[in-house]
Backbone as JSON, one array per atom type, in Angstrom:
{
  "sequence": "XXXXXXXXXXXXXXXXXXXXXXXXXXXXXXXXXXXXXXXXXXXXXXXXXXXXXXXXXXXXXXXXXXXXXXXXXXXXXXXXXXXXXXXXXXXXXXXXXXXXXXXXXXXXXXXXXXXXXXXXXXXXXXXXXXXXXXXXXXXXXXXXXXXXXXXXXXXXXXXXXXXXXXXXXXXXXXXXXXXXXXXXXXXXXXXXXXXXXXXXXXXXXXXXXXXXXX",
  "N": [[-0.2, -26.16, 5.09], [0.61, -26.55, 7.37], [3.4, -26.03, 7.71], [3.25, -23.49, 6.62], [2.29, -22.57, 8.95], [4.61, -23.82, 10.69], [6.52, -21.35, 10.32], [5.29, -19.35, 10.39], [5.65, -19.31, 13.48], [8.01, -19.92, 14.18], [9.12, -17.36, 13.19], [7.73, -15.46, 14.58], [8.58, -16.28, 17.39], [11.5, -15.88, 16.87], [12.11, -13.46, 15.65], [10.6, -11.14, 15.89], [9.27, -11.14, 18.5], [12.19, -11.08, 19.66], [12.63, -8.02, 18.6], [10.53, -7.02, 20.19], [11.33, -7.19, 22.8], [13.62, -5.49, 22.0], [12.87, -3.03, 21.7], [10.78, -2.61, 24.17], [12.81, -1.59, 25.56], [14.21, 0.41, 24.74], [12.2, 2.26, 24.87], [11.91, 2.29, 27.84], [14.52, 3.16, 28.62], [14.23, 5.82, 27.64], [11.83, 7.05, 28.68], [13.13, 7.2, 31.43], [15.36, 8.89, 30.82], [14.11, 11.35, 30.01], [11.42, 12.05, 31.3], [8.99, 14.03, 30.88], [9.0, 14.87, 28.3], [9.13, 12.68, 27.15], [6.28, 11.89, 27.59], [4.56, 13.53, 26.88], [4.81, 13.61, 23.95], [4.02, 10.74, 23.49], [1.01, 11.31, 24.11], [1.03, 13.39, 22.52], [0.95, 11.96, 20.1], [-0.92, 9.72, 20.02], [-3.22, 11.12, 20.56], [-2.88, 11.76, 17.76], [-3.15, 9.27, 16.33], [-5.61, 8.59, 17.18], [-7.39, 10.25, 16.45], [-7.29, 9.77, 13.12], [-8.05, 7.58, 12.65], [-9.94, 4.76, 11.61], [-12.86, 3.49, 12.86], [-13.19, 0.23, 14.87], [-13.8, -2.91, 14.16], [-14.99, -4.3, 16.79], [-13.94, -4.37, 20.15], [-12.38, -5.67, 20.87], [-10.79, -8.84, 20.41], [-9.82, -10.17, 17.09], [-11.28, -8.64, 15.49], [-10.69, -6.19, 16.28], [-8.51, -5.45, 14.61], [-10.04, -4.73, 12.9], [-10.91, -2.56, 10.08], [-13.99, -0.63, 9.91], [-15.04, 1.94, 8.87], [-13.4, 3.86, 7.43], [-13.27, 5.18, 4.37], [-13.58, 2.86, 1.5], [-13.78, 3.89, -1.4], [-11.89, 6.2, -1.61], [-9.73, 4.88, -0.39], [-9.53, 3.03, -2.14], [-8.68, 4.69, -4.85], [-6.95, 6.81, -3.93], [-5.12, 5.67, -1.74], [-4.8, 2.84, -2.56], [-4.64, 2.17, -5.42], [-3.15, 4.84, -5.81], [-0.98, 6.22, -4.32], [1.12, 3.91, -3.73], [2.07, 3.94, -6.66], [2.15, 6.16, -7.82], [3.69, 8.92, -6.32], [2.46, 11.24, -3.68], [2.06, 14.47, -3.85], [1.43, 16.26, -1.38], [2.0, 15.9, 1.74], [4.08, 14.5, 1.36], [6.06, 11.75, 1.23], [5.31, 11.17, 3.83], [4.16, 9.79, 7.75], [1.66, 7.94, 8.78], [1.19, 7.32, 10.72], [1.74, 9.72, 12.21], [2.43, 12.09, 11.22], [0.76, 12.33, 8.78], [-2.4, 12.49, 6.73], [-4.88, 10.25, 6.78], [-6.15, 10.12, 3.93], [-4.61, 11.74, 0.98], [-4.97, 13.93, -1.28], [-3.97, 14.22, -5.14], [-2.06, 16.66, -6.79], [-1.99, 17.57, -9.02], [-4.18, 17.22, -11.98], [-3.36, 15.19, -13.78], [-1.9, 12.62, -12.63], [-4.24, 11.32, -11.72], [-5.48, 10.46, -14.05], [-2.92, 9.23, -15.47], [-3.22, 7.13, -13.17], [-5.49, 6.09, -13.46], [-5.12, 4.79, -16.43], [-3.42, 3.35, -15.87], [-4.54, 1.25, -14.13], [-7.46, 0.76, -16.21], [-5.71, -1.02, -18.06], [-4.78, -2.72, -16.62], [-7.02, -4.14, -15.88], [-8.06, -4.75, -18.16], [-6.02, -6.39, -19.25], [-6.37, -8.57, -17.14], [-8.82, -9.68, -18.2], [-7.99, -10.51, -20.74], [-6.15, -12.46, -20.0], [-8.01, -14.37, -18.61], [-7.89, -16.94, -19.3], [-5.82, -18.19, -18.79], [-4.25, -20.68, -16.28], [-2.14, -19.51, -14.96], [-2.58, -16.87, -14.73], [-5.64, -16.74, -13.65], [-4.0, -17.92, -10.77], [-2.43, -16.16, -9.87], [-4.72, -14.2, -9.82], [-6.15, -14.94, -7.65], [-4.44, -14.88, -5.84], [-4.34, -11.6, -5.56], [-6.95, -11.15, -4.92], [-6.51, -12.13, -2.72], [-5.43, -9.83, -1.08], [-6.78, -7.78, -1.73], [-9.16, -8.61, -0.45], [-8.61, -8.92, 2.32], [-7.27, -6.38, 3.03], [-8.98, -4.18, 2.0], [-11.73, -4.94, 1.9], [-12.05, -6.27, 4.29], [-10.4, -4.32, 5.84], [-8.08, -4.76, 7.17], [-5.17, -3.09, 8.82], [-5.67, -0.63, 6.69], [-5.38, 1.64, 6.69], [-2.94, 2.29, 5.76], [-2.89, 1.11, 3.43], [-0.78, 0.99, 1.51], [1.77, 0.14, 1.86], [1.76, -2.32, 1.56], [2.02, -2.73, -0.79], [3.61, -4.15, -2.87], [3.22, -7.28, -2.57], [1.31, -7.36, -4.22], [1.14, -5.96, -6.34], [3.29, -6.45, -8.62], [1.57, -8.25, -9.75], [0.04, -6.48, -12.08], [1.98, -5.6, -14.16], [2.28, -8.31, -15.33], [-0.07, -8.96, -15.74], [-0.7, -6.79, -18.04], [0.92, -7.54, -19.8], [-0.09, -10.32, -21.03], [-1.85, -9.24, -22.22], [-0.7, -7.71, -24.13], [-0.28, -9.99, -25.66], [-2.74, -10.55, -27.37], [-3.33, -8.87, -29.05], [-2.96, -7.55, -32.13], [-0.23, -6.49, -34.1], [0.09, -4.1, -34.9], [-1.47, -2.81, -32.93], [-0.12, -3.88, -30.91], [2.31, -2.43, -31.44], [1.6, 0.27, -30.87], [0.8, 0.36, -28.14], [2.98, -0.91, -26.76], [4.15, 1.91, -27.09], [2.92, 2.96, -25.5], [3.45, 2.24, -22.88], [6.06, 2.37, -22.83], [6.06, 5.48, -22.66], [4.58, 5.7, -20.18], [6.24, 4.28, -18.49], [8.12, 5.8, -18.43], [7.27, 8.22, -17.22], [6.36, 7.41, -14.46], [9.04, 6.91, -13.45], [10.65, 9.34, -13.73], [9.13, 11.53, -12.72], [8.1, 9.73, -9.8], [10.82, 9.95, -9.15], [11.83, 12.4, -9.23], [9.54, 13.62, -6.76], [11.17, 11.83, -4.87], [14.06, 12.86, -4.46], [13.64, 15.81, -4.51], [12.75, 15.42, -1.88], [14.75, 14.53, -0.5], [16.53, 16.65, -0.72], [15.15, 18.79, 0.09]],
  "CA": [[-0.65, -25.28, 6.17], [1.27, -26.79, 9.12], [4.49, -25.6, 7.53], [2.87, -22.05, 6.98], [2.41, -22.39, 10.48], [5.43, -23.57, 11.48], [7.33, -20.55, 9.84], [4.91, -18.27, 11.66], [5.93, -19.55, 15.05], [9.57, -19.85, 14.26], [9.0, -15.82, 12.62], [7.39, -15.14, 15.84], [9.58, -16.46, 18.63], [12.97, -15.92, 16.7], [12.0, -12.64, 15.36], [9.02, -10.46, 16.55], [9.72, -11.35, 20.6], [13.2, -10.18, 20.28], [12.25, -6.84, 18.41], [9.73, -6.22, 21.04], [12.2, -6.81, 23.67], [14.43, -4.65, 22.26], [11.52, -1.53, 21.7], [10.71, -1.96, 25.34], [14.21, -1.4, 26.61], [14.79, 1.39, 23.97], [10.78, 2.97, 25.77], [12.37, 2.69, 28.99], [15.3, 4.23, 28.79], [13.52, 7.01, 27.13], [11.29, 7.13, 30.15], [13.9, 7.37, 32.37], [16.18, 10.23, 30.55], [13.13, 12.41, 29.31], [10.07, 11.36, 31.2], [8.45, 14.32, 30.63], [9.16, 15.04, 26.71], [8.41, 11.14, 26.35], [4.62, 11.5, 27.73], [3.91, 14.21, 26.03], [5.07, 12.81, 22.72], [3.27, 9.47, 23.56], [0.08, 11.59, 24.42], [0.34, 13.64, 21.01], [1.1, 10.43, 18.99], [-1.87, 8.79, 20.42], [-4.09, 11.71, 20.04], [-3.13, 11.96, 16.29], [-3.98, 7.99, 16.07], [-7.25, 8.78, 17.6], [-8.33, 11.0, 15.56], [-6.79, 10.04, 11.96], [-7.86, 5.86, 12.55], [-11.29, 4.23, 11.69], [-13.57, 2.71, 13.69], [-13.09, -1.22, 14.89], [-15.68, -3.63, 14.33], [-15.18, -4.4, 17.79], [-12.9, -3.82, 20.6], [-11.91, -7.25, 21.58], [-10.39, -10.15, 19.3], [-9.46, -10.18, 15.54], [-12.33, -7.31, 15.09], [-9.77, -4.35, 17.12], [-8.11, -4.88, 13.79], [-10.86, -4.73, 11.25], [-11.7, -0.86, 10.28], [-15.46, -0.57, 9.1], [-15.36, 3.23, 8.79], [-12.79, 4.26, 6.31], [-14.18, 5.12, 2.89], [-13.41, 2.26, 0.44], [-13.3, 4.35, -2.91], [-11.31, 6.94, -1.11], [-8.69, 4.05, -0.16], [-9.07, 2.57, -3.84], [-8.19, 5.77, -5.44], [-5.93, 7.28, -3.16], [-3.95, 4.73, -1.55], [-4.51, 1.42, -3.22], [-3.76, 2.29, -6.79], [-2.07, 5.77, -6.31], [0.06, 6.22, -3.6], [2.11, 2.82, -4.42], [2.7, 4.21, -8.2], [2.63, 7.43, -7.93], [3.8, 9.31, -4.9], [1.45, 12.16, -3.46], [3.08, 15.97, -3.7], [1.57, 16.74, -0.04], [2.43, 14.84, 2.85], [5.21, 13.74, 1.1], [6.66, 10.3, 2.25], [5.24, 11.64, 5.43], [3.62, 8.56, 8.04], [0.22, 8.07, 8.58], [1.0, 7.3, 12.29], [2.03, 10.6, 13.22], [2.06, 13.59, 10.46], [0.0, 11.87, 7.74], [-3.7, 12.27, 6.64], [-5.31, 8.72, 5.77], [-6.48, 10.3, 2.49], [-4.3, 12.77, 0.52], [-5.13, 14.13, -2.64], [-2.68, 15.36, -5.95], [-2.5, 18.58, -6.76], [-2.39, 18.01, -10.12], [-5.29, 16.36, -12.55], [-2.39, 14.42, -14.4], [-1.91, 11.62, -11.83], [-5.22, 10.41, -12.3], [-5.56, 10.24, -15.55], [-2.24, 8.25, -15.55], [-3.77, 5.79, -12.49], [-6.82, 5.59, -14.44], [-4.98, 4.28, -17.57], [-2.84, 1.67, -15.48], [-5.79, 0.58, -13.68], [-7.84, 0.41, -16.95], [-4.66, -2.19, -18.46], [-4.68, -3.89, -15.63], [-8.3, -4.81, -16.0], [-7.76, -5.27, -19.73], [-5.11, -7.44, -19.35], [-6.94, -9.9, -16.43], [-9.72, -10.16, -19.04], [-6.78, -10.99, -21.64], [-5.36, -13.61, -19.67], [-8.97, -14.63, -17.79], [-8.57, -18.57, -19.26], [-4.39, -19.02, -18.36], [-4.39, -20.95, -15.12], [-0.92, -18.98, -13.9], [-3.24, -15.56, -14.42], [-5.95, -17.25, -12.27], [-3.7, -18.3, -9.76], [-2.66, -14.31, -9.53], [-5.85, -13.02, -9.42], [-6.34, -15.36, -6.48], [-3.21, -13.65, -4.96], [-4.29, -10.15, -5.48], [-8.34, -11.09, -4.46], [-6.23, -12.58, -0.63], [-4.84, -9.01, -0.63], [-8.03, -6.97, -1.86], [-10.33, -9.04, 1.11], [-7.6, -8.63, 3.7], [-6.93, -5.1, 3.19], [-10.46, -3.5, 1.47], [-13.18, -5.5, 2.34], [-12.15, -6.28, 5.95], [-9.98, -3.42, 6.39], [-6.6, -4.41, 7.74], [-4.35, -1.98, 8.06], [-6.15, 0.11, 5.42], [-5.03, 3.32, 6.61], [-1.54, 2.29, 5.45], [-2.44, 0.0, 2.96], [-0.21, 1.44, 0.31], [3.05, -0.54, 2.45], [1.7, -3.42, 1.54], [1.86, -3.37, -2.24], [4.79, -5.18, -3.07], [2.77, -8.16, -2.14], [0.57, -7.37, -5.01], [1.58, -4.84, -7.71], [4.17, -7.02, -9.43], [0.5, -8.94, -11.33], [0.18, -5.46, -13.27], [2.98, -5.55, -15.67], [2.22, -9.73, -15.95], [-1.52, -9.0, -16.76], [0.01, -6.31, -19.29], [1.83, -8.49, -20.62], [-1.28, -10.97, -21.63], [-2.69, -8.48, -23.3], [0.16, -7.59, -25.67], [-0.11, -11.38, -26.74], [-3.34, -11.35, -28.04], [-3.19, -7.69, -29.97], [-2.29, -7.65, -33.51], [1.09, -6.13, -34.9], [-0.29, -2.56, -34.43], [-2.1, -2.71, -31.5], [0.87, -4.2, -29.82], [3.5, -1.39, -31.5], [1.27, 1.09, -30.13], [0.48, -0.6, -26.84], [4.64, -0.47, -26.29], [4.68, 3.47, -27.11], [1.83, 3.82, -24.66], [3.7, 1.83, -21.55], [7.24, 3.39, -22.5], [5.49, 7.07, -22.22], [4.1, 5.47, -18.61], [7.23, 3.9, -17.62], [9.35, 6.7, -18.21], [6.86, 9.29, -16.32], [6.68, 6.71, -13.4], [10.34, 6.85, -12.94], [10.99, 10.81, -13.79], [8.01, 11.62, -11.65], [8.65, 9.82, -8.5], [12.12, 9.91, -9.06], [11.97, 13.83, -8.67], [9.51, 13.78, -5.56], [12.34, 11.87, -3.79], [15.13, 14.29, -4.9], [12.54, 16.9, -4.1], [12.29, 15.11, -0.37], [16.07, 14.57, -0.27], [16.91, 18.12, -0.41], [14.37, 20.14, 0.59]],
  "C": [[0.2, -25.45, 7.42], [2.7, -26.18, 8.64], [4.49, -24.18, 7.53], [3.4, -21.92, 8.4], [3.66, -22.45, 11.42], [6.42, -22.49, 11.65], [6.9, -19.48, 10.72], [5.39, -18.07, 12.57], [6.8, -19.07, 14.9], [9.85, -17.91, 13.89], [9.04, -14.67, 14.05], [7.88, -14.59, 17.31], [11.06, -15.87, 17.89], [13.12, -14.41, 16.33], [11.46, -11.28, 15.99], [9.45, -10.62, 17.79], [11.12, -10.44, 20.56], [13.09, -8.67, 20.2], [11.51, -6.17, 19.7], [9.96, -5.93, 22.18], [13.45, -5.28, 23.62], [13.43, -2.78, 22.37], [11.37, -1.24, 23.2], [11.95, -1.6, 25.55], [14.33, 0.08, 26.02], [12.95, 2.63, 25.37], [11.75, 3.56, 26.81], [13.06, 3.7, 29.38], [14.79, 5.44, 28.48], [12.41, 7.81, 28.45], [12.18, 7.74, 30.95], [14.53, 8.74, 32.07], [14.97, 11.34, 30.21], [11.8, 12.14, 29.82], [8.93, 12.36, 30.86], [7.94, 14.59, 29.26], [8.42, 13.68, 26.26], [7.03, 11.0, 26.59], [4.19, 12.54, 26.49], [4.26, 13.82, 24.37], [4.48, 11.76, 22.41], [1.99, 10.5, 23.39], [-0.24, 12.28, 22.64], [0.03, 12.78, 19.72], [-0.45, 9.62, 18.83], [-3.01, 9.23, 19.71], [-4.2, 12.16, 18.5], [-3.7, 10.61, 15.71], [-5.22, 8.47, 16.55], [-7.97, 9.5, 16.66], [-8.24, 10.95, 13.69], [-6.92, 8.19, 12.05], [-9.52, 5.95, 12.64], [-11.91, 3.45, 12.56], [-13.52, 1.3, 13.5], [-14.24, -1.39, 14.5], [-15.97, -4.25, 15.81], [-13.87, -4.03, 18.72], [-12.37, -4.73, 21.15], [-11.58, -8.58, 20.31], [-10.01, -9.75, 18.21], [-10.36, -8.77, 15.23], [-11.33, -5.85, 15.7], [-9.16, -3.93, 15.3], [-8.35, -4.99, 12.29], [-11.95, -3.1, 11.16], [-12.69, -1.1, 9.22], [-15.93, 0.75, 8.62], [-14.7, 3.57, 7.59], [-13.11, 4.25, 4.83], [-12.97, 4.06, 1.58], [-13.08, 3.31, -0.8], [-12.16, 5.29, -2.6], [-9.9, 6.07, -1.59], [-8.39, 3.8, -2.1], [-8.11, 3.47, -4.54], [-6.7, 6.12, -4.91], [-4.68, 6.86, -2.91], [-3.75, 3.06, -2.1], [-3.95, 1.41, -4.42], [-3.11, 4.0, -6.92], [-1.0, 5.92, -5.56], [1.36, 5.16, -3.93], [2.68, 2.89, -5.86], [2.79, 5.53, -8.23], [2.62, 8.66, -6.7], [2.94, 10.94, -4.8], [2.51, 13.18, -2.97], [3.2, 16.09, -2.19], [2.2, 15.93, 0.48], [3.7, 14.26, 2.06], [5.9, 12.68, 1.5], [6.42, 10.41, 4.07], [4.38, 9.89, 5.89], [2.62, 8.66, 8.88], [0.07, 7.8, 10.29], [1.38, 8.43, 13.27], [1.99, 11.93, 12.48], [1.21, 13.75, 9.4], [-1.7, 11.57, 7.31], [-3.77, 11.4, 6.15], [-5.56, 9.39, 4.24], [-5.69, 11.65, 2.16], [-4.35, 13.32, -0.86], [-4.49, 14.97, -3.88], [-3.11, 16.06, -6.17], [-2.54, 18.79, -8.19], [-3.41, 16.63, -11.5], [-4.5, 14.93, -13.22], [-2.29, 13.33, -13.9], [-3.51, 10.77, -11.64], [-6.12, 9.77, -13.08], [-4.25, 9.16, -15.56], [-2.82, 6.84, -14.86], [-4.84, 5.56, -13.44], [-6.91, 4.72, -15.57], [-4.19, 3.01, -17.03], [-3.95, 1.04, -14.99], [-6.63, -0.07, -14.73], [-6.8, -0.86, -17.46], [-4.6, -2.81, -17.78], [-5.95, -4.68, -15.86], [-8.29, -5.53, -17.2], [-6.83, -6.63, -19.54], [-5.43, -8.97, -18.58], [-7.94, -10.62, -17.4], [-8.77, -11.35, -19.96], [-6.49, -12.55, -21.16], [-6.17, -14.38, -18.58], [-8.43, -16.25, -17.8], [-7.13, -19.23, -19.33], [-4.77, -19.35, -17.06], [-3.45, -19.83, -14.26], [-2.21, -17.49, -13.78], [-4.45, -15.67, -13.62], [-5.57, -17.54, -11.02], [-3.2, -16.85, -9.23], [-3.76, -13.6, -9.47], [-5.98, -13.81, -8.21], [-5.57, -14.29, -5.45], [-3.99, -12.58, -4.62], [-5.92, -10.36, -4.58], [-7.76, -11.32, -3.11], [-5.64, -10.8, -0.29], [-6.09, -8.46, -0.73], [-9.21, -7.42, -0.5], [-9.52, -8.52, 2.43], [-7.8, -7.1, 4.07], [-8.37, -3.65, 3.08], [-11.42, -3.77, 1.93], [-13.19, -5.56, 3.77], [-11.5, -5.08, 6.86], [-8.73, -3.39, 6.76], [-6.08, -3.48, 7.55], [-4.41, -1.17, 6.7], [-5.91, 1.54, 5.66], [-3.32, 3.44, 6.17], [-1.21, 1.32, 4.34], [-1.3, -0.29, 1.81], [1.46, 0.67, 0.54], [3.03, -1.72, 1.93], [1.6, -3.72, -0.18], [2.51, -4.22, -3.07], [3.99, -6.31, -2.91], [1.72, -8.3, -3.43], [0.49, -7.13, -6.71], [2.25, -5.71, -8.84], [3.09, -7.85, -10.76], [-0.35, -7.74, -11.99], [0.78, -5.97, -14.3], [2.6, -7.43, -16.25], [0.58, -9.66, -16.61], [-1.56, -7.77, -18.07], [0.12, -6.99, -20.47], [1.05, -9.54, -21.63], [-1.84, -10.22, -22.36], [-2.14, -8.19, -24.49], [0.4, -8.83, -26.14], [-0.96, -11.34, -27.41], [-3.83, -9.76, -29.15], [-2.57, -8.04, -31.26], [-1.33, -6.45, -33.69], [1.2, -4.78, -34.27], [-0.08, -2.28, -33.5], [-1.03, -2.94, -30.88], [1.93, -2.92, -29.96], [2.66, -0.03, -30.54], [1.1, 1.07, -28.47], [2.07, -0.02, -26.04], [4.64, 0.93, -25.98], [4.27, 3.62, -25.78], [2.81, 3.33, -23.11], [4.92, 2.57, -21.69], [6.98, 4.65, -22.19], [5.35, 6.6, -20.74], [5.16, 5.44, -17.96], [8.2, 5.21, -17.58], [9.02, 8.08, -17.74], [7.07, 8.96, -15.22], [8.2, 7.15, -12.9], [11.04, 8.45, -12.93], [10.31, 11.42, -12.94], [8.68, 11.47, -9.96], [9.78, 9.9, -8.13], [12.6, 11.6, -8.5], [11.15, 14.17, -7.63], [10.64, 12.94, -4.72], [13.35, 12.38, -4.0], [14.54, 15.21, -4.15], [12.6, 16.57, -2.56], [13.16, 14.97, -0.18], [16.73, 15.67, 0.55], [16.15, 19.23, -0.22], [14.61, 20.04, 2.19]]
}
């Protein structure tokens, strides 16, 4: 823990401080050459946070940045297991701090029928691999992200940034599962993830093309 900590600090001061030095300076000037363009830009920015952010649990301490409003299944669906695998037609890579509705929904039935079937394997596969310690010590992982982000809220109107941090114990609780399948089950199992993997990648691969050049 004290080494956590010390990385924080050092993250902190060596990192974070200078950034925020350099943001104000970049403000300023902006101020200065454009002050009117820059309020009104601040003012619409604000007023799209205001109206597109959930309610604190309080407005003072650690609680400013714990949202109690935002619909859980919404998030689940939406942005916890779809957005991070499969990118949403509307809003397109758009950002949730300035053109982006917290919840956006696909346009076509297909995408959640696919989440539905990774989600299902994922579950399958934790079962699978319930009594390995390493697949315990990943569900730990993923449960510090699921409290952080779901239950308390952090940054849950964006939580879909943060998946990298998580996603990667999919394909490993997969993976447990095609150990304990017989011969079949496993040849079929393969077909079923190569069909996935190679929509995944044709898929979002053509909304960013699609967002490239449009």
């Amino acid at each position: 823990m004290a080494l956590l900590f010390a990385i924080q600090q050092l993250q902190y001061y060596q990192v974070e401080i200078p950034q925020e030095e350099v943001t104000q300076k970049i403000v300023n000037t902006n101020k200065k050459k454009q002050p009117g363009k820059f309020e009104t830009h601040t003012k619409e920015r604000n007023a799209w946070l205001h109206a597109h952010t959930g309610r604190a649990a309080s407005s003072e301490g650690i609680g400013k940045l714990m949202d109690i409003s935002t619909s859980r299944t919404q998030t689940l669906i939406e942005n916890f297991f779809g957005e991070p695998i499969q990118l949403h037609q509307k809003f397109l890579l758009k950002d949730v701090s300035w053109d982006r509705p917290i919840f956006v929904e696909y346009s076509w039935i297909a995408n959640y029928v696919i989440e539905a079937l990774i989600v299902l394997l994922f579950v399958m596969g934790v079962v699978a691999g319930w009594h390995y310690k390493f697949m315990k010590m990943l569900l730990l992982w993923f449960a510090s992200d699921f409290t952080l982000h779901i239950i308390m809220g952090f940054a849950i109107n964006e939580v879909y940034i943060m998946t990298a941090g998580w996603a990667f114990i999919i394909p490993i609780s997969i993976g447990y599962l095609l150990r304990i399948l017989s011969h079949k089950s496993r040849f079929v199992l393969r077909i079923i993830l190569l069909v996935l993997t190679s929509w995944l990648w044709i898929y979002n691969g053509g909304q960013i093309i699609y967002y490239l050049i449009q």
